[in-house]
Every structure is written in structure tokens, then in C-alpha cells.
N, C-alpha and C positions, 0 to 999 in steps of 0.2 A: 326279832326286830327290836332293839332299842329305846327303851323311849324317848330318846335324842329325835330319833325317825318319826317315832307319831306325833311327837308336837310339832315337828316340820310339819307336819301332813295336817294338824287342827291349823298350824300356820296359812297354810297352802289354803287351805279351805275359806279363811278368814280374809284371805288376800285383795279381793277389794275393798269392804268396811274400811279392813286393817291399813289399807293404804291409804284411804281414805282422811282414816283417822291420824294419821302421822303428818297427812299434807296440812289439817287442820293444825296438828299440835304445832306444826313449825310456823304458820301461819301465825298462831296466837305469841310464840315466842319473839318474833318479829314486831311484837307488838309491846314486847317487855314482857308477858304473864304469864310466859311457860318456859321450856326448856331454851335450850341455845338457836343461834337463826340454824346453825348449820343440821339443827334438828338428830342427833346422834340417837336418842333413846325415843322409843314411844312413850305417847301418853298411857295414864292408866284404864282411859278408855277403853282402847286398842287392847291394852294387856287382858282386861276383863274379857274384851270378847273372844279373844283367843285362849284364855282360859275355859269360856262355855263351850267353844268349838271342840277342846280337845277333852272336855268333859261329854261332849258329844257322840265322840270317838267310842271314849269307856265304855259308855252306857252301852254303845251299840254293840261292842264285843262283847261286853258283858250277857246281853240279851241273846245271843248266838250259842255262847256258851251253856246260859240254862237250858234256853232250847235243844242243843245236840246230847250234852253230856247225859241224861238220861237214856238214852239210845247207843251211847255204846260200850260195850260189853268188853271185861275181863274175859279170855277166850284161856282155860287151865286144861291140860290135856296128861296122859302120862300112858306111856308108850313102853311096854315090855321089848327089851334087846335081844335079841337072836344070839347074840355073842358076849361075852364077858367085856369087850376093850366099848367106848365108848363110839357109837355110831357116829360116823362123820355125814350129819346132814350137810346139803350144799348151803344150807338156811341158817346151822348153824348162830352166826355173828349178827344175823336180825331179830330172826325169834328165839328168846331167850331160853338158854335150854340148862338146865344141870343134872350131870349126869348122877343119879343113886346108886346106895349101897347094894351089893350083893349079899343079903340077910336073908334070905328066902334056902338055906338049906340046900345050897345047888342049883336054884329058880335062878334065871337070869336075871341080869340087873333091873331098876326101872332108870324109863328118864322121863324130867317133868320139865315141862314147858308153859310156857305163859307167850298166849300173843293178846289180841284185841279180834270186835266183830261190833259188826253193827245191826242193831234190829232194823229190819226191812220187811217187816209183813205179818198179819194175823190172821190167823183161820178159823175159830171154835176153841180157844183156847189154848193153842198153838202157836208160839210165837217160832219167827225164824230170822236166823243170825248171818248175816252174809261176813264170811273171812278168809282167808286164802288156804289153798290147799293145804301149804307148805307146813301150815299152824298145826293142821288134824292128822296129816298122810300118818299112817301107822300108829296110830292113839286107839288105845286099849282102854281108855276112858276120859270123857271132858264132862269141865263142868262150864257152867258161865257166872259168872259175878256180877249183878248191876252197880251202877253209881251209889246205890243206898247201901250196898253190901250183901242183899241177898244174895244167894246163891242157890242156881238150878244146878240139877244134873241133865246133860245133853248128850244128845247123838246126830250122829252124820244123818245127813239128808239123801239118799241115793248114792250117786258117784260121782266122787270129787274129782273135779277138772285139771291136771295137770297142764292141757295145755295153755290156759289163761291164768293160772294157779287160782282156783275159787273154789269155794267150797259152801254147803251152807248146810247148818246145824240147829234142831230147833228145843226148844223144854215146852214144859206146859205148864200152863199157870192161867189162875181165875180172875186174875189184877190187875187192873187196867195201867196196862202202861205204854209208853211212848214210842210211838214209833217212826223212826227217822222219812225225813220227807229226801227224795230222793228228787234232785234239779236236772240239769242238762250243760252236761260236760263239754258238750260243742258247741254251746256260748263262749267257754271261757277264751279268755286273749290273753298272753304273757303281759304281766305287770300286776294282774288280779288280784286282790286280797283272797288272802286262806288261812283257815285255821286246822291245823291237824290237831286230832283227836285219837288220845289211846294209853297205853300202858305202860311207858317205857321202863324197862328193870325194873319192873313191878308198882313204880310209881302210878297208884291211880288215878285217872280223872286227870290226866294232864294233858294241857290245852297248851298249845303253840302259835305262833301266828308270823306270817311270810307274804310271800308273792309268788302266783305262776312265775316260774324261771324259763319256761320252755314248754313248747306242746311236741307232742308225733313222736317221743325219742324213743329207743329199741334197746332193748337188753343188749348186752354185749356177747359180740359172735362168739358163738361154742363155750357162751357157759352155762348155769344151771337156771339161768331168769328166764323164764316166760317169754315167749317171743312172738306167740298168736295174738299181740294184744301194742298198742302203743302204750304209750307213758306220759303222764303228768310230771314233767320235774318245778320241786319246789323248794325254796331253801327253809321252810317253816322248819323248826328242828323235830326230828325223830329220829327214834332209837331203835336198838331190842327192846319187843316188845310190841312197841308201834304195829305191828304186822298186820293186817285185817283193818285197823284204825279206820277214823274218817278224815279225809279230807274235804271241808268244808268251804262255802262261799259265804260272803256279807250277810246273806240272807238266813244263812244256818240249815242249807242245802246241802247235803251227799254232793260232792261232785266227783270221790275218787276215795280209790281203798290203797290205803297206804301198803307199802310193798315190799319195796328193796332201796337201800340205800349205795351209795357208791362210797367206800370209808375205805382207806387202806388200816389206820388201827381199830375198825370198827365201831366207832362212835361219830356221831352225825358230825360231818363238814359244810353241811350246806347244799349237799347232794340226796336230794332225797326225791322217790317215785313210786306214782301211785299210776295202779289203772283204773283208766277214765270209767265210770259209774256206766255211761252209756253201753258200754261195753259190755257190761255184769245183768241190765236189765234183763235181758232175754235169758241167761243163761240163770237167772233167780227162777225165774216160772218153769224152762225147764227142768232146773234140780226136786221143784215143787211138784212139778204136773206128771212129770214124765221119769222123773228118779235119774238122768242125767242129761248131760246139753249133747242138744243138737246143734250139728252142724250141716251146712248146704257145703256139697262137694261138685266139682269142676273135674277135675280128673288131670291136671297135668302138672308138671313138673319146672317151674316159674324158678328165672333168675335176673340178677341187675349185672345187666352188660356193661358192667363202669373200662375202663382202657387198663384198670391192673390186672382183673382176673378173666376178662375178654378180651381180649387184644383183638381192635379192630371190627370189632360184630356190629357196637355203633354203626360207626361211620359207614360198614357196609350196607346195613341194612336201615339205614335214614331216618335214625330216631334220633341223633347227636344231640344232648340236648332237652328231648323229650322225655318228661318225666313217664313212667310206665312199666312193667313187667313183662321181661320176653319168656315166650313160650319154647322150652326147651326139647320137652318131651310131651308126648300123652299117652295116657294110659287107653288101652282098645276097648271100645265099648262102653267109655265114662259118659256122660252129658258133653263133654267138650268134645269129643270124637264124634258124638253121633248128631251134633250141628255142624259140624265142619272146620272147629280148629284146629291149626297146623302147626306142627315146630315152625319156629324163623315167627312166627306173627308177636305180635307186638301190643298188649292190654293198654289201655290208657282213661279208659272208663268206665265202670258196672254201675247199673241202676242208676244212673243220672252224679254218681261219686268218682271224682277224679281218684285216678291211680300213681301215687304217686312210685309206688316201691314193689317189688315180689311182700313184704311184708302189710302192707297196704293191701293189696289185692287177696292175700290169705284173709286178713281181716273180714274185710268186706264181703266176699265170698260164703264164709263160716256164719255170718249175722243172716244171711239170705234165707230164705223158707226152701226147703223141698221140696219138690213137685208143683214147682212155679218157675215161668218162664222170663227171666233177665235178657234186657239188653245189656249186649257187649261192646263198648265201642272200640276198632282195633287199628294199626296199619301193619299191612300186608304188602311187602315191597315195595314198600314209601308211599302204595296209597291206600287212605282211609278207608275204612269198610265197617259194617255192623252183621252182628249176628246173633239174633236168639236163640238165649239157650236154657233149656227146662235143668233146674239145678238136681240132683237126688242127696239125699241124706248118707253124710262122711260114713264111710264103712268106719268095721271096728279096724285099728291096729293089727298089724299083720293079717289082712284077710288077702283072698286072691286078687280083689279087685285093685289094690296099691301093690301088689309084689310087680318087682320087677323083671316079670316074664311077659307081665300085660304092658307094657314100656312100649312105644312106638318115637326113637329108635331103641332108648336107653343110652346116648352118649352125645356129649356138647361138643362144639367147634370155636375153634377162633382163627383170626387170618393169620397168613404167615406173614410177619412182617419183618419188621429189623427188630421192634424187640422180641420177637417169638426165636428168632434165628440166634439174638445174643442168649437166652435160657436154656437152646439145645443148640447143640452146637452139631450136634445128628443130623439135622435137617441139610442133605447138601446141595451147594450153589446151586442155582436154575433150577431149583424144582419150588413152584408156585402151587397154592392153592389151600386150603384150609385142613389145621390141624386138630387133632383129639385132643382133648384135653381131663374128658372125663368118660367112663365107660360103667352104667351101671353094674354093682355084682354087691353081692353081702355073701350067704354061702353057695353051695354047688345045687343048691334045691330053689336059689333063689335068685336067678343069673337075668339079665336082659338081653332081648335078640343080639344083640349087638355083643353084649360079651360071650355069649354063648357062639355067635359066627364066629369070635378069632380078633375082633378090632381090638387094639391097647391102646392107650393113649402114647402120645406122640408120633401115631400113623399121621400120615400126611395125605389126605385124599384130594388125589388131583383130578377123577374125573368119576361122573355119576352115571350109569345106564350110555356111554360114550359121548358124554356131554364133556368139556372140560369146566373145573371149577375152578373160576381165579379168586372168588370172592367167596363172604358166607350168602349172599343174593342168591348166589349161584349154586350153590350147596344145595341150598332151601329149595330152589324153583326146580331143581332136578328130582330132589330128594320127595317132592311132594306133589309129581307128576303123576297121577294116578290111571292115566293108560298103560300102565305096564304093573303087575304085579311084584314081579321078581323085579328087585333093582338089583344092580350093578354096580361094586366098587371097585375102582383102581387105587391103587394107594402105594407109594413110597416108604417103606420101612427100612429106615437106616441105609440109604441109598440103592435098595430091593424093592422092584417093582412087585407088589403080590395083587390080587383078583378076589373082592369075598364079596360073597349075594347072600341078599337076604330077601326073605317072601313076605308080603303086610299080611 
């Protein structure tokens, strides 16, 4: 930000005195004793006051500054290569990385990195560094750096969270030092004063200063950002390095741990994101208490019905409009199966927190405790409904409980319309009712009912248990008729009528 901007903003500040004092000066001028009637310049009244207002300003950043910049940390790590060529982290172009020499007599390379962290917590002389995965993932040794230039040697805390990218790392030391006060992120409102705090290419102890640009934003689909978590975007500038950083408020509050930036040559445009602190609290005690975070698991398989990648599921099923996450699948036997959720149902609420998004509802879901029972608020064929449901704690990664054999069905639908008919042109005249679009499978050990029965996508199911289906309503209400075990599919493949059942 400018200083052209902050004396606007001591301007802004000063703006009744200041007006004040302008109506006087013209006033007086009218009278012969000061400037012109048409009053063009202020007095140096005015000037004065608006010079203490934006001496004001200073002090106050100022004072944010001494306060935070003790608390956060140079985060040095170095990381032996598996292979000779230089590892292509996806993190690369944020946290600053340079790859070393091969001198070790055959020893693979090293490579050394630099991001930032911030002290968040003391135990018995234990200090702990909150900073993102991405800074530690594979580091064969870190050290940390404070403001004064000491230097600890550190270690990982437990297990570091890829899906939020967090991580926390701690030293020990007998020194009383500072530690970051940690605010509430879901205060903030776009427009906010912030100062980022961090390392950029090695630069330490540099401070930045900006505006919330935006809240809730999302890593970009299918690449290497974190996406269990929303985003702070902010134009404060940060860099390589920046990574772990703080993002701070007026107050000289944590509100966010600086991230990822959006840069096509890799240096800050203005595009910079953090995740929200709120976010990080529970998963700091966890890395502490418990050596890694917990998550509360639901068990199904959440998608945003938007009209590009759903044709028609909206409108069929009377959400058009409403924000929320449709239930696509569920897993047998999760918490959401054993209350009663069904594909086709519709989230739009947990714990009293609007849903806005499947990413939203991950969120929210993952923050929830374990072995505690949330209200759901959902619609179920365009009408409202709730259900409690006792959450259980996220299995690990590829366990039985997420494979997709446990899938009830494992594969999504959308309506056939006019644009599903212009994408496949298979689909022939007069045959109505709802197409595959997705059919779970990863290997032949790891298949969902549904791929294991024979369904592909772009089968065309026209009728369920001899019901026909024109719509996804209908789809749902047949599909999730539980006086019959064995369901019944009829289905249109490439103008072949074929027959596949499947057993719940």
C-alpha cells in the first residue's frame, strides 16, 4: 500500500475537524486574512491535524509490528533428494527452495529451503512453530531463526497435515519469548487492514501491509493447494518465502498463515492467501496432544450440482439457487448411513453453519469432534428435513472404510436434456431419463457396486425396480426405496436396452 493511500486514509480519518477547518479557513479568507474566498488550499490547521492523524497511523503499525515480528520465525529446512535431477516440489515458486551440490561422493543431492512460522504456544520450555506442510514435507533437518537471529535446531511435531497443509515444529529453549496472540478470523470483512509477516527470499523480518481482498476462496480445481480449508485473499505483498508467515490484524492478531500466492512469473501480484487461523486452532492441539489432527467423518461422497457438470440435477431436485452440497454417494456403515442419509439429499446446514459449497461442508464436517451428535439440516425432495448424526473420527487414507466397495451406489446421474444429448450424440431420440456420468473404480481391488455390476458412464437409466425415471427426483425416490433389497436397473446403452441389479 502506498503511502499516497495512508495519508488518504489519516485524510479520511481527519475528515470532519479537516472540513471543518477548511470551512473556517474560507471563512476567514472572505474576510481578507487568509487564503482566497474560493478556498482552494487548506489551512495549516488542518494540515497539522492531518499530519498527527497520519502520524497516527505510523505509530499504530508501528506498534503491530514490534508486537508480531518477535513471534515469527525464519522456518530453514534441508531435505536429502532421492534422485540426482532436482525435485519438482508443487511448492516450488512460494517456498524458496535451491537445489545443492552433489559432493557427498555419490550421497544424493541436498536441497535447502527457507519459508517462515509463527510461535503459537509454550509448554515447559518448549516452544511451538505453527507453518505449513509444504515448508517441512521431506526435510532431513530444520532449524528456526528468531527476529534477534538466534537460531534453534527443530523437529516435526507428529504428523504433518497435508490436507490443510499445516504443520508444527517445536525447539526448546529456557528464554522467555513471545508468543503470538492468536485473533478470530471470522471477524474479518473484506476491506480489513493486514499486515503479512515473513521471510520473503530470505529477506527477514519483512513486514507488508494491505486489505482483506476477499474471504471463502478455494484453491484452484486439480492442483497441488490445499482444498480442505478456505482462503484469506489479500493484496499485502508476499513472496518465496512468505510461506508459514503471519497474516495479521490492526490489533497485531494471527488471523492467517500465509500460503500460496496466485503469480504466473512467481512473484507477488497482488494475489496472495492465507488460511484462516480459525482453521489451524484445533489442528495446533491436535499436532500437540495427539501427534496428528483429527478429523470428524460423515461418510459420503458431496458434489455442487452447478448446470455445467450436472445437467439438470438442480432443477430436478429443487435446490436451484440454494446454496448447499448434494449427497452423491455413501459410504455403508459411516455415521451418514447409519442416521439415514441418502444420495439425491441436499446439505444446507451443520451445527447451526450454513453450507455453502461440498467444500464448505468438508470444512465444517473435519472441525466437528467425534463421537458427538450434529444436527443436519437437509432437503430431501424439495422438502426440508433434519437429522442427527453422531460424527466418528476420519479413517486413515486408503482404509476399508473410504474404498470404494463400501460406495452406496458409487456413480452420479444427471438429466438428459438438450445439452446432455448435444455432448453424446449416443443418447438416441425418445429415450428420457437420467444419465451416468461418473462410475466409481481406481483398481480391480478397489471397484464400487456399481462398477463392479457392469454400469459405465453414459448408460442412460430409464427405469428403477419398474418404476420409470424421467427425472434425477425420480432416480433418487426409486433408488432409495428400501422395501426391496435387490434394485433393478433398466438402462439404454447406445440404443441397447440392457438389465443390471444390484443388492444394498
Amino acid at each position: 500500500m502506498t503511502i499516497a493511500i495512508i495519508a488518504a486514509l489519516a485524510l479520511l480519518a481527519a475528515a470532519p475537524s479537516f472540513l471543518g477547518a477548511v470551512g473556517r479557513a474560507e471563512k476567514t479568507s472572505a474576510q481578507g486574512t487568509g487564503t482566497s474566498a474560493s478556498g482552494s488550499a487548506p489551512s495549516s490547521q488542518a494540515m497539522a491535524e492531518a499530519t498527527r492523524n497520519l502520524e497516527t497511523i505510523q505509530y499504530s503499525f508501528r506498534e503491530v509490528a514490534k508486537k508480531v515480528l518477535p513471534t515469527v520465525v525464519e522456518v530453514d529446512v534441508t531435505e536429502q533428494l532421492k534422485q540426482s535431477s532436482r525435485n519438482q516440489n508443487p511448492f516450488d515458486w512460494f517456498f524458496n527452495q535451491t537445489p545443492g551440490n552433489n559432493r557427498g561422493g555419490g550421497q544424493p543431492p541436498m536441497r535447502q529451503g527457507l519459508g517462515s512460522g509463527i510461535i503459537v504456544k509454550k509448554t515447559a520450555g518448549t516452544y511451538y512453530v505453527l507453518t505449513n506442510n509444504h515448508v517441512v514435507d521431506g526435510s532431513s533437518t530444520i532449524s528456526v531463526k528468531l527476529a534477534d537471529q538466534t537460531v534453534f535446531k527443530a523437529k516435526v511435531v507428529g504428523t504433518p497435515d497435508p490436507r490443510r497443509d499445516l504443520a508444527i515444529v517445536s525447539f526448546a529453549s529456557n528464554d522467555d519469548l513471545t508468543v503470538a496472540d492468536l485473533g478470530d478470523s471470522s471477524a474479518l470483512q473484506v476491506g480489513d487492514l493486514v499486515l503479512a509477516v515473513g521471510n520473503p527470499f530470505g529477506f527477514e523480518n519483512t513486514v507488508t501491509m494491505g486489505i482483506v481482498s476477499a474471504l471463502g476462496r478455494t484453491g484452484p480445481a486439480g492442483g497441488d493447494v490445499a482444498t480442505n480449508t478456505d482462503y484469506i485473499q489479500t493484496d499485502a505483498a508476499i513472496n518465496q518465502g512468505n510461506s508459514g508467515g503471519a497474516l495479521v490484524n490492526i490489533k497485531g492478531e494471527v488471523i492467517g498463515i500465509n500460503t500460496w500466492i496466485a503469480a504466473p512469473t512467481g512473484g507477488s501480484i497482488g494475489l496472495g492467501f492465507a488460511i484462516p487461523i480459525n482453521n489451524a486452532k484445533k489442528a495446533i492441539d491436535d499436532f500437540i496432544n495427539k501427534g496428528k489432527v483429527e478429523y470428524g467423518f460423515l461418510g459420503v461422497q458431496p458434489a455442487d450440482p452447478s448446470a455445467e457438470t450436472y445437467p439438470g440435477v438442480a432443477r430436478d431436485l429443487k435446490v436451484e439457487n440454494v446454496k448447499g452440497a448434494l449427497v452423491v454417494n455413501v459410504y455403508k456403515n459411516s455415521p451418514a448411513d447409519k442416521a439415514g442419509m441418502q444420495p439425491g439429499d441436499y446439505v444446507t446446514k451443520v451445527n447451526g453453519q450454513d453450507i455453502a459449497n461440498t467444500n464448505k461442508l468438508i470444512q465444517v464436517v473435519g472441525d466437528l469432534l467425534a463421537g458427538r451428535s450434529y444436527d443436519f439440516e437437509l432437503i430431501r425432495y424439495g422438502e426440508k428435513t433434519k437429522l442427527s448424526i453422531k460424527l466418528a473420527m476420519r479413517p486413515e487414507e486408503g482404509s476399508d472404510a473410504t474404498a470404494y466397495k463400501n460406495l452406496w451406489t458409487g456413480m452420479s446421474v444427471v438429466h438428459v436434456n438438450d445439452q446432455v444429448r448435444q455432448q453424446d450424440q449416443n443418447v438416441p431420440k425418445g429415450v428420457d431419463g437420467v444419465m451416468i456420468g461418473y462410475v466409481a473404480a481406481d483398481t480391480p481391488d478397489n471397484q464400487s457396486p456399481a462398477a463392479i455390476a457392469g454400469f459405465r458412464p453414459y448408460d442412460v437409466i430409464t427405469q428403477v425396480n419398474g418404476k420409470d425415471v424421467r427425472t434425477v427426483m425420480d432416480f433418487y425416490k426409486a433408488l432409495n426405496d428400501k422395501s426391496k433389497k435387490d434394485v433393478s436397473f433398466k438402462i439404454n446403452r447406445s440404443g441397447t436396452d440392457v438389465t443390471i441389479g444390484l443388492t444394498r
